[in-house]
MIVEX-396830 format. One record per residue: chain; residue in three letters; residue number from 1; x, y, z of N, C-alpha, C, O in turn. Coordinates in steps of 0.2 Angstrom, whole numbers. Each point is the difference from the previous one (the first is absolute). Layout:
BEGIN
PT_A_ALA_NUM_X_Y_Z_X_Y_Z_X_Y_Z_X_Y_Z
...
***
This chain:
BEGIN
PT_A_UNK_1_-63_21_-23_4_6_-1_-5_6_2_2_6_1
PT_A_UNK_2_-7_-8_-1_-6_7_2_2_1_7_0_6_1
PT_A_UNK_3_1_-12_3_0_0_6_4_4_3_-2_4_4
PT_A_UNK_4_9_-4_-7_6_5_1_-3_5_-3_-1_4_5
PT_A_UNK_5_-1_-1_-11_0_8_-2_-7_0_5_-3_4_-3
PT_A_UNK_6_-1_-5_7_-5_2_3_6_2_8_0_5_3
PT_A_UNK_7_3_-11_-4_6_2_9_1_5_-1_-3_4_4
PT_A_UNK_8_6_-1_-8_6_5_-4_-4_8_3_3_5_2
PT_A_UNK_9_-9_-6_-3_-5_6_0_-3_0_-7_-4_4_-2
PT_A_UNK_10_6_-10_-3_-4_2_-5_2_8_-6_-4_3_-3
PT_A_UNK_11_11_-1_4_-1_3_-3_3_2_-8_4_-4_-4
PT_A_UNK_12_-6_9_2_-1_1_-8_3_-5_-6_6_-2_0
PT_A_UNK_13_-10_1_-3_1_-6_-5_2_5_-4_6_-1_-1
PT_A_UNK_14_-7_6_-1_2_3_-9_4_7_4_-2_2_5
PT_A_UNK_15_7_0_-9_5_6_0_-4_4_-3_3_6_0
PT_A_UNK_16_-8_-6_-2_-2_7_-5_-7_1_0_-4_-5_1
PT_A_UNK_17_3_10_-2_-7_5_1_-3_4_-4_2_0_-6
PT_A_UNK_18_-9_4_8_-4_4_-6_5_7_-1_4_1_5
PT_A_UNK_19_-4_2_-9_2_6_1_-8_5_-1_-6_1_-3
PT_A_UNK_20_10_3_8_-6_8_1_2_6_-3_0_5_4
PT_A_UNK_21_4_-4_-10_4_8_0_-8_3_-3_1_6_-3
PT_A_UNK_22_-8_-8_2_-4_5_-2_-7_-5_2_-3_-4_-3
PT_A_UNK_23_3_5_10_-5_-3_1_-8_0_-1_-4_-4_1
PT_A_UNK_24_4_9_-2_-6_4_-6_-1_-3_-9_-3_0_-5
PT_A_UNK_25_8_-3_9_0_-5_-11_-3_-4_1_-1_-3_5
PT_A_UNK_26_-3_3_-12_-6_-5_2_3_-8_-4_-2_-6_0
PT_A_UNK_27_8_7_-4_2_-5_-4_6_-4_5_2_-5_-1
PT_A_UNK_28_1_10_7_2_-2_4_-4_-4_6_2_-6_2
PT_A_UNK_29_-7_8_-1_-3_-2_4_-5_-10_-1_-2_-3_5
PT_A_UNK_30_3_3_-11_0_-5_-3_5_-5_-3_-1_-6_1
PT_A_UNK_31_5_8_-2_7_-1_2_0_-6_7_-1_-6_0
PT_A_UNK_32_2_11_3_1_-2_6_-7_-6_3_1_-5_3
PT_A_UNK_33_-8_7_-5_0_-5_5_0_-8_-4_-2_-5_2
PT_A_UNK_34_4_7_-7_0_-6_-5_8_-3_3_3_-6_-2
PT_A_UNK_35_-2_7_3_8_0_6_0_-4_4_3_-5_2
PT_A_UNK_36_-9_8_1_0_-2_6_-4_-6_3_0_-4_5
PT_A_UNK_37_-4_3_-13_-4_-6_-1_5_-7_-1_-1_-5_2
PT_A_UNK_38_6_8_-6_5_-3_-3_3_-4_7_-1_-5_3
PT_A_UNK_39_4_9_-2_5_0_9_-4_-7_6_2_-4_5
PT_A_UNK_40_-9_6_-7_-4_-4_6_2_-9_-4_2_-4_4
PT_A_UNK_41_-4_2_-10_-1_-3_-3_8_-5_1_2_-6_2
PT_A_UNK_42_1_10_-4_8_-3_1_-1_-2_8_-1_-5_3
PT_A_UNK_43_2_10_0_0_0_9_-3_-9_2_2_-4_3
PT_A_UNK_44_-10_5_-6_-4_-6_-1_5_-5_-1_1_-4_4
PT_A_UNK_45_2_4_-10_2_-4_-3_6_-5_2_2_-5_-3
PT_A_UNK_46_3_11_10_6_-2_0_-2_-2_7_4_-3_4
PT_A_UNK_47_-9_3_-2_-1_-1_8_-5_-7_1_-1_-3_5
PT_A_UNK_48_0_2_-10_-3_-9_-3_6_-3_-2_2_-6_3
PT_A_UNK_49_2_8_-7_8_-5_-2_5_0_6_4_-4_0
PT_A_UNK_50_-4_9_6_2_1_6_-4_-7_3_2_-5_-3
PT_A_UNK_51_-6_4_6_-6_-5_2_1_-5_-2_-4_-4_3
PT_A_UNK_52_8_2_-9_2_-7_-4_5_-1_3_2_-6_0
PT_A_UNK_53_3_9_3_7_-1_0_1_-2_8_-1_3_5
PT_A_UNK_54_4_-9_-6_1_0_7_7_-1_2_4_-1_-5
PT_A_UNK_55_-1_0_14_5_1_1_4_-5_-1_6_0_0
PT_A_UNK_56_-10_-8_-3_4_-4_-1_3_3_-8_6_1_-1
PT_A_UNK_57_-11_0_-2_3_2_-9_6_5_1_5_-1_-3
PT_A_UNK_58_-6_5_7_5_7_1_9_-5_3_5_2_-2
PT_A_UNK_59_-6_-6_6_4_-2_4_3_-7_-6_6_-1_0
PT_A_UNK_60_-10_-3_-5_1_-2_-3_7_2_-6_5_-1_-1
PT_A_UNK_61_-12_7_-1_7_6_-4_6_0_1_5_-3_-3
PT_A_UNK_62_-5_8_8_6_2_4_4_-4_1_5_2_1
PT_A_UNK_63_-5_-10_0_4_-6_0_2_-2_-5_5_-4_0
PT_A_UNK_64_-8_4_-6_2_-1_-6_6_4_-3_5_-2_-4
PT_A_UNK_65_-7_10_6_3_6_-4_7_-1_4_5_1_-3
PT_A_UNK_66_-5_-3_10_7_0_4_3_-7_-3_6_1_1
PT_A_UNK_67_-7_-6_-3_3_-4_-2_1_-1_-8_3_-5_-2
PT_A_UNK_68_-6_10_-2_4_1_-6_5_8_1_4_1_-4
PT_A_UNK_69_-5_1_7_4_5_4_8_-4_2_5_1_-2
PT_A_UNK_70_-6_-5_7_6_-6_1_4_-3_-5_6_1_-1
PT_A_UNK_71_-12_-5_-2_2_-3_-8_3_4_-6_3_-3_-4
PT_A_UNK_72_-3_11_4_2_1_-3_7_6_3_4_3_-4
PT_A_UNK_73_-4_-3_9_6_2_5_7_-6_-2_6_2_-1
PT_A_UNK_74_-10_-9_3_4_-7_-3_3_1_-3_6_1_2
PT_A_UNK_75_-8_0_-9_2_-2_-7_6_6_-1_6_-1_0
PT_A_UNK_76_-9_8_1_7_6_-2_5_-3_6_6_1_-3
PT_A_UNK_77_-6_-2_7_5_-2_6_6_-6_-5_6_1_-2
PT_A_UNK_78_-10_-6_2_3_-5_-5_3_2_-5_5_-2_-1
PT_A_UNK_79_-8_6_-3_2_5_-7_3_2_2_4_-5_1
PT_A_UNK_80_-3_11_3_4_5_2_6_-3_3_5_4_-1
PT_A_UNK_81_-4_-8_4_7_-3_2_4_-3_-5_6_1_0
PT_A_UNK_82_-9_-4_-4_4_-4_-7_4_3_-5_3_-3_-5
PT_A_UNK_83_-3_11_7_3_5_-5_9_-1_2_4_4_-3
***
């Protein structure tokens, strides 16, 4: 899975960011880079469990999920006509 999000461009793993409304703050600025330490650490973290994952698991999945997907298409189909 690394392989594709590197294809991809690699881009942003997290939605959210430091905020700056007083960037003179020194509790802000602490804050923040404890943040941003935070940020790398995960980043680290999801880009190793990416590197575990490979196309068969992903393709494995999705075969699974499409045929309980079917399977449960089945069953209401069978219900649903008996009424």
């Amino acid at each position: 899975m690394r392989d594709i999000y590197l294809a991809l461009g690699g881009p942003a793993l997290f939605a959210i960011g430091n905020r700056s409304d007083a960037p003179d703050c020194l509790v802000e600025k602490a804050v923040n880079a404890n943040l941003n330490q935070a940020f790398l650490e995960a980043e680290q973290m999801l880009m190793t469990r990416f590197g575990e994952v490979t196309l068969s698991m992903l393709s494995a999945d999705s075969q699974s999920r499409s045929k309980q997907r079917r399977d449960a298409l089945d069953v209401e189909n069978i219900h649903g006509g008996a009424r």
